[in-house]
N, C-alpha and C positions, 0 to 999 in steps of 0.2 A: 265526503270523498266519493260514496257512493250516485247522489246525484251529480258529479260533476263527469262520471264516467258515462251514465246514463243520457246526460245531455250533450257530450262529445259525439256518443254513437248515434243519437238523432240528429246530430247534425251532418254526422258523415253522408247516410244513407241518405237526405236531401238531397247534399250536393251530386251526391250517384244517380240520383233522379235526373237532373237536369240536363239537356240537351248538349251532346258532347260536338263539338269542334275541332278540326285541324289544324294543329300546329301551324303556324306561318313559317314558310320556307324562303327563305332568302334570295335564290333563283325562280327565275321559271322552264320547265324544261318544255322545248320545242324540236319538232324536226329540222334539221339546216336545207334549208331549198336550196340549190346550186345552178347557175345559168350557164351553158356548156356555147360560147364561141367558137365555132369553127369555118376561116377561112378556105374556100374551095378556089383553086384555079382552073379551067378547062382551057388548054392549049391542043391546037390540032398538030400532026405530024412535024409542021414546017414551022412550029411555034409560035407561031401566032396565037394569040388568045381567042376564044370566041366568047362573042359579045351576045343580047338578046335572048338569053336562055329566060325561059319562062319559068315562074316558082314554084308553080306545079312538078314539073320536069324532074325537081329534086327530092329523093327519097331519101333519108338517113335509118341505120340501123347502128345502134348501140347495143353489144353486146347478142346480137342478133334481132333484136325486139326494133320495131319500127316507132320511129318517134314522132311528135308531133310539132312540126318545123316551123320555124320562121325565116323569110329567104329576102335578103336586102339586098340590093340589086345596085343601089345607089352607092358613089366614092362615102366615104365613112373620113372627118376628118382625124389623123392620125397623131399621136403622140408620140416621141421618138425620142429614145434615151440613147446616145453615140457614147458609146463604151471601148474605153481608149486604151489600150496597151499602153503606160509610160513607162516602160523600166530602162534601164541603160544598154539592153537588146536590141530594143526598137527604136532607137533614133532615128535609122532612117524610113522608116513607116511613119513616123511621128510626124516628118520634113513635108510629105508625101500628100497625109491625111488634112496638112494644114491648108494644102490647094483646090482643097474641096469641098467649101462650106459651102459655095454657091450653087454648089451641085444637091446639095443634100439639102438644100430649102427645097430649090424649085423641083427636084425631080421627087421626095422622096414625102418632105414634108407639108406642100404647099398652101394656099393663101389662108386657109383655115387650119393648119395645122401646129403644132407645137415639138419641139427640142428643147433638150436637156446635153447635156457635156459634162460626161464622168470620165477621169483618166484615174489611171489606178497601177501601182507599182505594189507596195505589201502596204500602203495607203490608199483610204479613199478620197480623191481629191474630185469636188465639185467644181467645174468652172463654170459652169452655165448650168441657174437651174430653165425649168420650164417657161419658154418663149417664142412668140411669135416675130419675134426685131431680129430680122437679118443682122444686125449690127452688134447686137447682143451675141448670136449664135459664132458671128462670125469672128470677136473676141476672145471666145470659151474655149474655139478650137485650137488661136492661136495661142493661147496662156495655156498652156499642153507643153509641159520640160519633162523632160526625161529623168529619173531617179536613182533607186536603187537597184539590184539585182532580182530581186522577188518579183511574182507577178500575180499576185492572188485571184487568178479569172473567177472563181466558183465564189468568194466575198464581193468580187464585184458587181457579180449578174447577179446577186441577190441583193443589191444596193440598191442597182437600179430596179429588179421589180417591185420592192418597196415603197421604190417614188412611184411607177406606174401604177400602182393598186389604189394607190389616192386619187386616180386622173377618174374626170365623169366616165361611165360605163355603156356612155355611147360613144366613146371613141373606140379604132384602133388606137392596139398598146403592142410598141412594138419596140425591141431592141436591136439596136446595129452594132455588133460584137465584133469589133475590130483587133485581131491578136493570134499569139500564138495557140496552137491548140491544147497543150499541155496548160495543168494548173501549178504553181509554185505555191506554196506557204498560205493556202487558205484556210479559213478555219471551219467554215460548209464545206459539207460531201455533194458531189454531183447528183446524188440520185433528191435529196431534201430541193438542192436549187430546181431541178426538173419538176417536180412535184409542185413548188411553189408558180413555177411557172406556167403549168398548163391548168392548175386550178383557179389562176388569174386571166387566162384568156389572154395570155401576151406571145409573140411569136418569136422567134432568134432568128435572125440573120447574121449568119459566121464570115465574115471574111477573113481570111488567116493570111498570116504574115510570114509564116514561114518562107516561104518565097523568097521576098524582101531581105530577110535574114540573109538567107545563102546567098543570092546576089552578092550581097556589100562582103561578107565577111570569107566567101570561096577563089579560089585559082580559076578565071571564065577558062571554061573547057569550049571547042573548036565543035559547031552544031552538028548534032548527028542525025540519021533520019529515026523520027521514031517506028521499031521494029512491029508495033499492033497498029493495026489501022484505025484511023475516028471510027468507023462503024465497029469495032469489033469491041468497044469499049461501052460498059452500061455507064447511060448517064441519068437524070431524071427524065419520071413520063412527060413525054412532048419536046420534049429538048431533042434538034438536029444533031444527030454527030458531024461535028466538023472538027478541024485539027485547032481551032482557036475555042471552042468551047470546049473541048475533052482539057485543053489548057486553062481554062479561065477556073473549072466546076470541078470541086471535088466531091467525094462522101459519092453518091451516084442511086443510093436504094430507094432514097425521095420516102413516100409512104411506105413503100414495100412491107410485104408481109414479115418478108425476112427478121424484120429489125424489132417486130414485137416481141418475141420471144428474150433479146436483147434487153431491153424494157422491162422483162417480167423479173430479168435477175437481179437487174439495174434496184427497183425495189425493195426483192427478196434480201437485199446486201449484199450479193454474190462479188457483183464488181461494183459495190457505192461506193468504199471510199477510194480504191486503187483505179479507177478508170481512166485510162490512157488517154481520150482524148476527149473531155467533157466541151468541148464546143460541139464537135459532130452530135453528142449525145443531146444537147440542147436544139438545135437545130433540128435535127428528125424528128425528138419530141412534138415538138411545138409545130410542125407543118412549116418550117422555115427552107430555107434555101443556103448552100453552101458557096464560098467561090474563095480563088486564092489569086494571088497575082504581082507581079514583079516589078511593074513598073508603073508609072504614070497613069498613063493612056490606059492598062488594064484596071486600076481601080476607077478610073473612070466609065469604063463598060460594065463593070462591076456594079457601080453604085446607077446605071440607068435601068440595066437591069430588073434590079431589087424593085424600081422605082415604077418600074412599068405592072411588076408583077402584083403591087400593092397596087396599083390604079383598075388592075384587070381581075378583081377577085373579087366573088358572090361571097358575103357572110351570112352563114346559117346559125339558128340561135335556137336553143329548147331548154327545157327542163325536163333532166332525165322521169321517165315513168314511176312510178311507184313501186313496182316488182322490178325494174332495171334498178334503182335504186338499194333497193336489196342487197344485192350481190355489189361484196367488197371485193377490193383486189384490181388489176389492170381491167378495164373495161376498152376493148376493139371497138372502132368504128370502121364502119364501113358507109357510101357515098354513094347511090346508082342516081345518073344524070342521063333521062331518058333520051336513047337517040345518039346517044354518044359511047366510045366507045371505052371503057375502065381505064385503060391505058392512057386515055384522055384527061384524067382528071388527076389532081394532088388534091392533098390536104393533111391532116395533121392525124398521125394513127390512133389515136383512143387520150386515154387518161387515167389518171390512177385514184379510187375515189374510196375513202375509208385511210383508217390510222392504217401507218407502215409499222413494221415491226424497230425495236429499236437497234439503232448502228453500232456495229463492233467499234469497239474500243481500238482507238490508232493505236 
């Protein structure tokens, strides 16, 4: 017995001898590198875009820190997910939207570009997925019925960034948010779909239907003059006050400073799950553009609009810095485009980068 203890313990003290190794770990841990998309418009006074800006000219600042840019100059073909209100609200939005596939090829999505046709009620219904066949697109739109009463917008804009986050990452990823501004019965909070949103690099374009609503379902009242004048009303920078655009464009802060703050509570939870009106909130996010309208002929200015503003935009691309990186929480962007005047320029106000905290309990 006594040898048998004597030879356990020389054997121990070998194997203590021997060159120790680490554990194999089942992960690997790495830092997450993020590419930060940010479309920029320069429109002058009288709205017109301006063309020819040199890549130099553009400066970016994250969080105050100056980044190292990349400036594409060239149309980007785009990917487009047309996010449909169907509930039994929007009928006649729905009548509306069906007269205008031919608009949203050529004007929004053109010869290299691709659509998608999601309508959505407290269901998500695909009619078209991702396609270049006018005939296709133009199917999707029309197999769009009307449903139930729900209208889960915050389920449906995370539907579609879902399918956009699969699309190549040299395209624009953009959604055409067709609906009321209010969410019914979704199971996302505004502030997760936001978040999802601008760390994919996709933009919102809101067109609201509210409008359309009141039209069909009000007593028409006898026109009256509006008592503020176009100019005295903030619209986005570069945008004419006229009495047809103070008409057509809601929401009005564009990038504004105002609306980051907004953002920071949007986050915090303050107003993530109760937010009144998560299309504006996705739309400002994202460096999008809002517009609402009554009839026809205004979703049709509507949708050239969008169309032109996507044709007339410089994309800037980086990886935030290393010490920018650092710093969790709402990260501010700011834009200087030399030569031009601030007021001149949109684009989309920052991004939220790091875990959020988690959501109150509905």
């Amino acid at each position: 017995m006594r040898l048998f203890f004597i030879a356990a313990l020389v054997l121990t003290l070998a194997l203590s001898s021997l060159p120790q190794t680490a554990p194999e770990t089942p992960y690997t841990i790495r830092e997450d590198v993020i590419s930060i998309v940010v479309p920029v418009t320069v429109r002058r006074p009288d709205g017109t875009p301006v063309g020819g800006i040199r890549s130099q000219q553009f400066r970016l600042f994250d969080n105050r820190r100056l980044q190292d840019i990349k400036v594409d100059a060239d149309y980007l073909p785009v990917s487009l997910v047309l996010v449909m209100q169907a509930n039994s609200r929007a009928e006649g939005a729905v009548k509306r939207v069906k007269e205008t596939p031919a608009l949203i090829q050529n004007l929004i999505v053109g010869e290299q570009g691709e659509a998608a046709v999601l309508a959505f009620d407290h269901r998500m219904q695909l009619k078209c997925d991702f396609t270049s066949d006018y005939n296709k697109l133009k199917t999707g739109v029309e197999d769009i019925k009307v449903g139930s009463s729900s209208a889960a917008l915050n389920d449906a804009v995370m539907t579609a960034i879902n399918m956009l986050k699969r699309r190549d990452k040299n395209r624009r990823r953009v959604i055409l948010l067709i609906a009321e501004t209010r969410d019914g019965g979704s199971e996302m909070n505004t502030r997760n779909v936001v978040s999802a949103a601008e760390m994919n690099n996709i933009q919102v374009y809101g067109v609201n239907i509210s409008q359309v609503l009141k039209q069909l379902t009000s007593t028409p009242q006898p026109p009256r003059p509006d008592p503020i004048p176009p100019e005295a009303r903030g619209l986005y920078p570069g945008m004419v006050n006229t009495p047809t655009t103070v008409a057509q464009a809601s929401g009005g802060m564009g990038q504004s400073v105002q609306f980051v703050p907004l953002l920071e509570e949007l986050y915090r939870g303050v107003k993530g799950i109760f937010w009144r009106n998560p299309q504006e909130a996705l739309v400002r996010a994202t460096g999008g553009r809002e517009y609402s309208f009554a009839t026809l002929r205004g979703l049709e200015d509507a949708l050239a609009s969008l169309g032109e503003e996507l044709h007339a935009q410089y994309i800037l691309s980086y990886t935030p810095s290393p010490e920018t990186r650092e710093e969790g929480g709402y990260h501010s962007l700011q834009i200087v485009v030399d030569g031009y005047s601030p007021d001149w320029v949109k684009h989309r106000p920052g991004y939220y980068w790091g875990g959020m905290p988690e959501a109150p309990a509905r």
